[in-house]
C-alpha positions as CSV (number, residue, x, y, z in Angstrom):
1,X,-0.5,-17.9,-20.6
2,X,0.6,-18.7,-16.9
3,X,1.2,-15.9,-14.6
4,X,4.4,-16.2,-14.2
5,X,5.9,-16.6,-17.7
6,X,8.5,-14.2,-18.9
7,X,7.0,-12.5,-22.1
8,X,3.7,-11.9,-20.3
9,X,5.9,-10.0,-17.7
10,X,8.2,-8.3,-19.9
11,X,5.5,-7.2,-22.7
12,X,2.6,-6.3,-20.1
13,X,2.9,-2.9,-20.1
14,X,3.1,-2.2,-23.7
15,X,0.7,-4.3,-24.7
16,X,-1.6,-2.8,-21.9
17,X,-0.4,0.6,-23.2
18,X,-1.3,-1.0,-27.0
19,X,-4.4,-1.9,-26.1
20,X,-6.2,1.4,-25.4
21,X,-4.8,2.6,-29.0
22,X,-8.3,1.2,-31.2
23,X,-6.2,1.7,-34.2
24,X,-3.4,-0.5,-32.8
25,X,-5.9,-3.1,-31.2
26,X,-7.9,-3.7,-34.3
27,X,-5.2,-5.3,-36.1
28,X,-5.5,-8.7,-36.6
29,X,-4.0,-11.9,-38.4
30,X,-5.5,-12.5,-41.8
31,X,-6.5,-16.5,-42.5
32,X,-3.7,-16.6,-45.1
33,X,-1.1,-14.9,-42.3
34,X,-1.9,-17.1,-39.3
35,X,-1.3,-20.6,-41.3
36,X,2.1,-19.2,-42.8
37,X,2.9,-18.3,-38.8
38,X,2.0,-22.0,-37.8
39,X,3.4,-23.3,-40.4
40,X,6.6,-21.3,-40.5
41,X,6.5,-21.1,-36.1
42,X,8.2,-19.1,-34.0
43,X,11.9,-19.4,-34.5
44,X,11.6,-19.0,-38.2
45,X,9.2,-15.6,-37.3
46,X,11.6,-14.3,-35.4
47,X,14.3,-14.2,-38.0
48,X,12.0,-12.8,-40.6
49,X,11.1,-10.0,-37.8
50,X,14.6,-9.0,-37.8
51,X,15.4,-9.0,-40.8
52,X,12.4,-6.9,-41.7
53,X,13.2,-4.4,-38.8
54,X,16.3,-4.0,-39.8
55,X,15.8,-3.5,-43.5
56,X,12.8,-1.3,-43.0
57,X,13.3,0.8,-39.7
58,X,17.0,0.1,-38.5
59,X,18.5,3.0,-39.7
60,X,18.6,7.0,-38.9
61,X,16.7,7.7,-41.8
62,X,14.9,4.7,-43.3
63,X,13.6,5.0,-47.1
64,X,9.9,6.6,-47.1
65,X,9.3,6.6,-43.6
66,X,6.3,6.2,-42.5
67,X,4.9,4.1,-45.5
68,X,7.7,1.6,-45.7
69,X,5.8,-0.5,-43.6
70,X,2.6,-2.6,-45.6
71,X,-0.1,-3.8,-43.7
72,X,-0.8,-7.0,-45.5
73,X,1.5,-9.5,-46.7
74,X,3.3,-11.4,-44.4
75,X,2.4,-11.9,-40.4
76,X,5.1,-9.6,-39.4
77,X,3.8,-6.5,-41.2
78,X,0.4,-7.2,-39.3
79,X,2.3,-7.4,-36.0
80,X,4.6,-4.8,-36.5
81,X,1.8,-2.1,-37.2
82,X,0.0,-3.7,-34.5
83,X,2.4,-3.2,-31.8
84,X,3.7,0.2,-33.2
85,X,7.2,-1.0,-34.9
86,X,5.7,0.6,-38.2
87,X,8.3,3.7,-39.0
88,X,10.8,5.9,-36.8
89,X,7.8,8.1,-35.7
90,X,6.0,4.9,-33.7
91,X,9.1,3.5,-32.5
92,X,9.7,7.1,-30.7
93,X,6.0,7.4,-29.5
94,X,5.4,3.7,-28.4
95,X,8.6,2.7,-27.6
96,X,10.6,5.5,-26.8
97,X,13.4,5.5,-29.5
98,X,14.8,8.3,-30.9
99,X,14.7,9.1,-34.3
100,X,17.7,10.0,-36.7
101,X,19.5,7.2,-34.7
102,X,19.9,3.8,-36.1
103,X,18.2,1.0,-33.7
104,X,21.1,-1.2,-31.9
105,X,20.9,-4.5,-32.1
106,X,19.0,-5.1,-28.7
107,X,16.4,-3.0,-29.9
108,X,15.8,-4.7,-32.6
109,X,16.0,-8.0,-30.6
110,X,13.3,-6.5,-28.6
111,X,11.5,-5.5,-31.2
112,X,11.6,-9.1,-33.2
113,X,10.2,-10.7,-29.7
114,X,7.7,-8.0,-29.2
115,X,6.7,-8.7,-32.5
116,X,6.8,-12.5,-32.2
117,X,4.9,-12.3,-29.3
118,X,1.9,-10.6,-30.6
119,X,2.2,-13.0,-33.6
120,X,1.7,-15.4,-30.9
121,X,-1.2,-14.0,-29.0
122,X,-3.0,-13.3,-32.3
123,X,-3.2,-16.9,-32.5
124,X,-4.7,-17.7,-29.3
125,X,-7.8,-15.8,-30.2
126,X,-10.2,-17.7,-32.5
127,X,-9.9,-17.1,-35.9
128,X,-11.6,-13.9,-37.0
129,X,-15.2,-14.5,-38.7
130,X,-14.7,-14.3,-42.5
131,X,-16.7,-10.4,-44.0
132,X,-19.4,-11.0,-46.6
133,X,-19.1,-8.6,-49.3
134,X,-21.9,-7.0,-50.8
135,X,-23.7,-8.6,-53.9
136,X,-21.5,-12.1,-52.4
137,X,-23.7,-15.3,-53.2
138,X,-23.4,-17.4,-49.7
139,X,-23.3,-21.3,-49.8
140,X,-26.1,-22.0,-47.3
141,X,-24.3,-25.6,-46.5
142,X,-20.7,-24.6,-46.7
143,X,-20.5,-21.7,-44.0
């Protein structure tokens, strides 16, 4: 990403903030997740982000907070633990939003692009090595 562009400059604190969090920097994009973000891209992510944030964290006192949030299942659920836009209590600590006060609608637009954005970065990194379960017969030709 060039120096200069505007999500690296508007995300670069939090991310740097993010980033010494090993819980929050070990998330990463399952093989199923990243080809439903290429193929879907990033306009299409974006609306599913807010939608999502909205359902699940938009208001004062969202349903089962702090578990409404899975961590599998679509690219945004990944993304949205990863960058701590999980429940009300990591939207206060990482981003600085109150609880018991529902999110306007430029937070959640920040939120969606934050969200986007890591979607975006996961990407850039090569594809995360495939785990080998134990007692799993490996096809010596086929890695």
């Amino acid at each position: 990403m060039a120096v200069n562009d505007p999500a690296e400059q508007k995300f670069k604190d939090i991310f740097e903030k993010l980033s010494r969090s090993s819980f929050r920097a070990g998330f990463r994009l399952s093989k199923t997740d990243r080809q439903y973000a290429i193929a879907k891209g990033q306009t299409v992510l974006k609306e599913h982000a807010k939608d999502l944030l909205t359902k699940r964290i938009g208001q004062a006192e969202p349903k089962n907070d702090g578990k409404q949030t899975p961590t599998k299942g679509h690219p945004v659920f990944t993304a949205q633990h990863a960058t701590g836009c999980c429940c009300r209590s990591c939207l206060q600590k990482w981003h600085g939003f109150e609880k018991h006060v529902p999110l306007t609608q430029e937070q959640i637009g920040y939120l969606s692009e934050l969200v986007v954005e890591w979607i975006r970065r996961d990407l850039a990194k090569p594809e995360p090595k495939r785990r080998i379960r134990k007692g799993e017969t490996l096809d010596l030709f086929n890695p």
